[in-house]
C-alpha positions as CSV (number, residue, x, y, z in Angstrom):
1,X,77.8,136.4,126.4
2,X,78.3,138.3,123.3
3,X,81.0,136.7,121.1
4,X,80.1,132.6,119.8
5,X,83.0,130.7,117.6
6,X,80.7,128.5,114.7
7,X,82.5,126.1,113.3
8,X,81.4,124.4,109.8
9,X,80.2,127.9,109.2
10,X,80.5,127.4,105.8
11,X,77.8,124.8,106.0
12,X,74.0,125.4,105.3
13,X,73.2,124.9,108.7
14,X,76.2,126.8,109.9
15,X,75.6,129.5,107.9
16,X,71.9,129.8,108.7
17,X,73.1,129.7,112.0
18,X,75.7,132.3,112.2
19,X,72.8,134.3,110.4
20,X,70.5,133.9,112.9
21,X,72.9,134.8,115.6
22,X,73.9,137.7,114.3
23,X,70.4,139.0,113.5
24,X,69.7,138.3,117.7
25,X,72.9,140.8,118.4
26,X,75.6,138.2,118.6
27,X,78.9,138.6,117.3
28,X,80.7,135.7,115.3
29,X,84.1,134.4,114.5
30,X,83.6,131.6,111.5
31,X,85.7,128.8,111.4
32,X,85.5,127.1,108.5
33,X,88.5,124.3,106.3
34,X,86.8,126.7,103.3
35,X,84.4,129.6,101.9
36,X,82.4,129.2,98.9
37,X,81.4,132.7,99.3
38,X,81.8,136.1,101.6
39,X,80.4,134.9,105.2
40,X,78.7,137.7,107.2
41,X,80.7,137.6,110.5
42,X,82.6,140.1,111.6
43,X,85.5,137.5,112.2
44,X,86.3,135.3,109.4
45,X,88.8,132.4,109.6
46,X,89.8,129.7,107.5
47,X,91.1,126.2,109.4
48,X,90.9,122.8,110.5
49,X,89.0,121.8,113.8
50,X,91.1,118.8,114.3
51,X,94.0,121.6,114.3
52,X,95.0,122.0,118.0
53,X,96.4,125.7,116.8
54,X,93.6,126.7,114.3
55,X,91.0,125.8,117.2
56,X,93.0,128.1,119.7
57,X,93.1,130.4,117.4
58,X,89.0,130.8,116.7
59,X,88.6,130.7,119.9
60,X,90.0,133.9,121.1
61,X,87.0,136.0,122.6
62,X,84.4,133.1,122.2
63,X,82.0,133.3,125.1
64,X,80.2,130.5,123.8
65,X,80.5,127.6,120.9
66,X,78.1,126.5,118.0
67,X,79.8,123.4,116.8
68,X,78.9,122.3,113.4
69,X,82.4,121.1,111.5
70,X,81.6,117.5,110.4
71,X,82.0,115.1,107.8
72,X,77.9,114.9,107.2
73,X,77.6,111.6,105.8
74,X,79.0,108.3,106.0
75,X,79.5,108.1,101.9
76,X,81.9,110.9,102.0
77,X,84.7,109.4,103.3
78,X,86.1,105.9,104.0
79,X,84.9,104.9,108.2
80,X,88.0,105.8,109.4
81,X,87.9,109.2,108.0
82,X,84.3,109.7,109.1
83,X,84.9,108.4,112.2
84,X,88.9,110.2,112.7
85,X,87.6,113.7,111.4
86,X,84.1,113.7,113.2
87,X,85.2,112.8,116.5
88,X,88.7,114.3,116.6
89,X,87.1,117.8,115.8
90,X,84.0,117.6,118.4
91,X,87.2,116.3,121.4
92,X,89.5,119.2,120.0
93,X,87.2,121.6,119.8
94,X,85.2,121.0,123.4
95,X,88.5,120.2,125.3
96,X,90.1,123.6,124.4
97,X,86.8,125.5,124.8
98,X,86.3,124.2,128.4
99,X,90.4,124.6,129.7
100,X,89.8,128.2,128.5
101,X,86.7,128.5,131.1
102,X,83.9,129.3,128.5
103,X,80.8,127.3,130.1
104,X,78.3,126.8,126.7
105,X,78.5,125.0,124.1
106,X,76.2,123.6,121.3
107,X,77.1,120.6,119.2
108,X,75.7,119.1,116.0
109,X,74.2,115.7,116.9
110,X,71.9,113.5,115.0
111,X,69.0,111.2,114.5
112,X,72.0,109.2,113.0
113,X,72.9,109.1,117.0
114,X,70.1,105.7,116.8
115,X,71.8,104.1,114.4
116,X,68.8,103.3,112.3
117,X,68.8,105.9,109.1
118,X,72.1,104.5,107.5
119,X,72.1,101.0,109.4
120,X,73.1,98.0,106.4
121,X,71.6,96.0,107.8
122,X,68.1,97.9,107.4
123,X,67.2,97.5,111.6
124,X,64.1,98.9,112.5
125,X,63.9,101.3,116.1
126,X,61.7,98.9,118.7
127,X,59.3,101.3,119.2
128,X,58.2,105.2,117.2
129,X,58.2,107.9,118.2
130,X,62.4,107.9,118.6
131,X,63.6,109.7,122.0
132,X,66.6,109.7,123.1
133,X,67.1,106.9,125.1
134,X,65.8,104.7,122.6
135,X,68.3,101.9,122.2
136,X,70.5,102.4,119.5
137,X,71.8,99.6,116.4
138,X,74.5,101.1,115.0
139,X,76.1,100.1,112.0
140,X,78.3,102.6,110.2
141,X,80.7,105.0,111.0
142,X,79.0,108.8,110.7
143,X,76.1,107.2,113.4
144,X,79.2,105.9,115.7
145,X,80.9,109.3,115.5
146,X,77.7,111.2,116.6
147,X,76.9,109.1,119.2
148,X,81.2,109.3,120.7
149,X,80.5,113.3,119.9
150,X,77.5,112.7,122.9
151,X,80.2,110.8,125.0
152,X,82.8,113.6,124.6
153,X,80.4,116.2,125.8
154,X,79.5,114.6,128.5
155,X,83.4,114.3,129.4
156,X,83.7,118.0,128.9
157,X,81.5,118.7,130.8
158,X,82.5,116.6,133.5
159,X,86.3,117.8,133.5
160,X,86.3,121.3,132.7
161,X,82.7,122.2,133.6
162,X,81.2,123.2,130.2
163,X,77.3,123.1,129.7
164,X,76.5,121.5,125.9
165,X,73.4,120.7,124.5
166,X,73.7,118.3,121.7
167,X,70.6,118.8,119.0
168,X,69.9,115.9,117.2
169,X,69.2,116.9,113.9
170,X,67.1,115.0,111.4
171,X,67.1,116.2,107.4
172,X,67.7,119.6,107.3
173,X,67.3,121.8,104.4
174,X,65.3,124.9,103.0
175,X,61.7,124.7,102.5
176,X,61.9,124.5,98.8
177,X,64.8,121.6,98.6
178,X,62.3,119.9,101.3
179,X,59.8,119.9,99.0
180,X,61.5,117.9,96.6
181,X,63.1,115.6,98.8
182,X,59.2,114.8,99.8
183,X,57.9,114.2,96.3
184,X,61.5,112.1,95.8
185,X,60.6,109.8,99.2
186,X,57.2,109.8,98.2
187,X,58.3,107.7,95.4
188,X,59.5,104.9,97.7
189,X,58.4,105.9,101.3
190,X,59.6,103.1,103.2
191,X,63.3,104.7,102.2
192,X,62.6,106.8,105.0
193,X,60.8,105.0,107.1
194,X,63.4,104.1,110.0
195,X,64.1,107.6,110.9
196,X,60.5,108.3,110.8
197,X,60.4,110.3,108.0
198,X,61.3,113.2,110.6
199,X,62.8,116.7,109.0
200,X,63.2,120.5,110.2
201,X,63.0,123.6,108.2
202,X,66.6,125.3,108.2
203,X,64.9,128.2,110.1
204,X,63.7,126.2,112.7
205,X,67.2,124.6,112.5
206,X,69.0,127.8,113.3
207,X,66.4,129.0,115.9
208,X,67.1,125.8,117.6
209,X,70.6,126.8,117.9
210,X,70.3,130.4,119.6
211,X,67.5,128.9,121.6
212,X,70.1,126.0,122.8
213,X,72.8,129.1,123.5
214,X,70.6,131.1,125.4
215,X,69.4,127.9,127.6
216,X,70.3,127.9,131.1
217,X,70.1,124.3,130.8
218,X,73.4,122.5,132.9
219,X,75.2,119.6,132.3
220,X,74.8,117.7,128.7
221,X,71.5,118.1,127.4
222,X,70.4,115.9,124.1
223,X,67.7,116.7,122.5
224,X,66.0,115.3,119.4
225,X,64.4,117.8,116.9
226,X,62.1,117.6,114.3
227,X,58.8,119.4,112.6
228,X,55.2,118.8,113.7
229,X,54.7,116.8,110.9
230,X,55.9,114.3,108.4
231,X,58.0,115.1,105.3
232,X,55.4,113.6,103.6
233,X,52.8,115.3,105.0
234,X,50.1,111.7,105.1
235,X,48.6,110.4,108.0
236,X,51.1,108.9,110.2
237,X,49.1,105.7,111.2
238,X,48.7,104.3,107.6
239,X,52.3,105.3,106.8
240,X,53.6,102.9,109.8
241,X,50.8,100.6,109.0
242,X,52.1,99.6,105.5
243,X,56.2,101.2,105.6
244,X,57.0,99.9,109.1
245,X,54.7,96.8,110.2
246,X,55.0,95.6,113.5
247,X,57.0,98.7,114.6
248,X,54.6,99.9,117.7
249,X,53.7,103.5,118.4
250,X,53.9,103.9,122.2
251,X,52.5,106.8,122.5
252,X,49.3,108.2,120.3
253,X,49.8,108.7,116.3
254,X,47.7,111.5,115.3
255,X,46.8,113.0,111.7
256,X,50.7,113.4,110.4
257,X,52.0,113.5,113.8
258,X,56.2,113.6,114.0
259,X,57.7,110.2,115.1
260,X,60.4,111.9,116.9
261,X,59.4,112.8,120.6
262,X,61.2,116.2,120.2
263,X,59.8,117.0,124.2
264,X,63.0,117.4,125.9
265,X,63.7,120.8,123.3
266,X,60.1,121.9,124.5
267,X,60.1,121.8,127.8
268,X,63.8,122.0,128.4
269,X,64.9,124.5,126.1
270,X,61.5,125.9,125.1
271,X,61.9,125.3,121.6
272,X,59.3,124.4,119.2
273,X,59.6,124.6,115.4
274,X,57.2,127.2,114.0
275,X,57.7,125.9,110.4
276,X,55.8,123.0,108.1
277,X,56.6,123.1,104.6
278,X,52.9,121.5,103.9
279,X,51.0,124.5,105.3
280,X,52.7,127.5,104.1
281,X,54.4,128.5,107.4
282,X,57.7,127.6,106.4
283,X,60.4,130.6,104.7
284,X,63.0,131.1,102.1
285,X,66.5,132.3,103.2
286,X,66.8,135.3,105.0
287,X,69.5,137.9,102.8
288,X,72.3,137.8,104.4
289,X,74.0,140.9,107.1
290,X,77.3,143.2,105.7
291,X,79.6,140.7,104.6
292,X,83.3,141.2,105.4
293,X,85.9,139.2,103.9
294,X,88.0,135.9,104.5
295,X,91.6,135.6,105.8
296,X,93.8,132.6,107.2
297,X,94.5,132.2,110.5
298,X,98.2,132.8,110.9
């Protein structure tokens, strides 16, 4: 396996990614609708994944798939084109890379997957820490799309063949926009508190992703991710205690311990994130390899 098509890989967590990748010996093709700046694969294309053509296009070469093209949050379109956009690019995308034989695949899933982080109606999960059979309540569109995304790579795999691990992601971002979005929360805690207050450094992000290619895991893997810790960084007892009363912890809550059982990436995919923005282990972006420039597909 040499050659992996990312798509979104204009995003932060595609371009970390396709980074990452690169600096493990991989080459790229980037698929992305738009470029806000010079991207360093060696194959750069601008398209649509909901475009049959612009898909089979990227695709040429690709041993493998990092799939990242999204619509990231339900306020950024109406449902339908959350839903539409989300789910029409993981089907295109997945069906034309398993007819064409490749056999791995990694998909951008989500806590979101639950149904709890953007639910209106404010549900609570039954239980902390969140795996991922824990039973969803879902209640707008982005968290319906992720959770169809799961469904379609299962149906991949199950017609054509194709391994796929879908990572459920919780907030992502680099250490030092962490940081703020910690003092932010910190300001109203229980704004967080139905995902668990659950994050992971963009370098354990993109680690996750080679780590997921590499796998020899089979069939449809999901697997929730998140950082040893807390974004907030406080004892995790007193924060359920006061933010989420009643919620039960069935399993033990130490010092800031994660709410998200992230044990399936250990001892599946033998990933575990190496960063904490609370204790100095966590790292700014990486430069970025020789850039090459942007063309169209044809």
């Amino acid at each position: 396996m040499t050659r992996v098509l990312v798509t979104g890989a204009d995003g932060e967590i595609g371009r970390a990614a396709s980074a990452e990748l690169l600096r493990a010996g991989y080459d790229i093709t980037a698929l992305s609708l738009s470029y806000g700046s010079d991207h360093p694969a060696d194959r750069v294309l601008v398209g649509d994944t909901t475009s049959v053509d612009d898909v089979a296009a990227a695709l040429d070469g690709a041993d493998a798939v990092a799939h990242f093209a999204a619509i990231p949050h339900p306020s950024l379109g109406t449902p339908y084109e959350v839903f539409r956009v989300n789910t029409d690019s993981t089907f295109n995308v997945l069906e034309q890379a398993g007819s064409r034989g490749i056999r791995r695949a990694v998909i951008a899933s989500s806590i979101n997957a639950l149904g709890y982080p953007n639910n209106p109606h404010r549900a609570f999960p039954p239980s902390f820490p969140l795996r991922e059979d824990t039973p969803t309540d879902v209640g707008d569109a982005y968290s319906l799309s992720k959770g169809v995304d799961e469904q379609t790579a299962r149906y991949a795999h199950r017609r054509h063949g194709i391994d796929v691990v879908a990572l459920r992601f919780p907030l992502v971002k680099w250490p030092e926009v962490l940081r703020r979005a910690a003092a932010e929360v910190a300001e109203d805690p229980a704004s967080m508190a139905r995902e668990g207050w659950a994050y992971l450094t963009m370098a354990d992000a993109a680690r996750a992703v080679r780590v997921a290619i590499e796998a020899t895991s089979s069939g449809v893997l999901v697997a929730g991710l998140s950082a040893d810790d807390t974004l907030l960084g406080e004892p995790t007892s007193a924060l359920l205690a006061r933010y989420a009363p009643g919620i039960p912890a069935d399993s033990p809550v130490d010092g800031s311990s994660p709410l998200v059982d992230a044990s399936v990436a250990a001892t599946v995919l033998g990933f575990r994130p190496a960063e904490s923005i609370h204790d100095g282990t966590a790292t700014a972006p990486l430069s970025a390899p020789s850039l090459t420039p942007t063309r169209n597909i044809p």
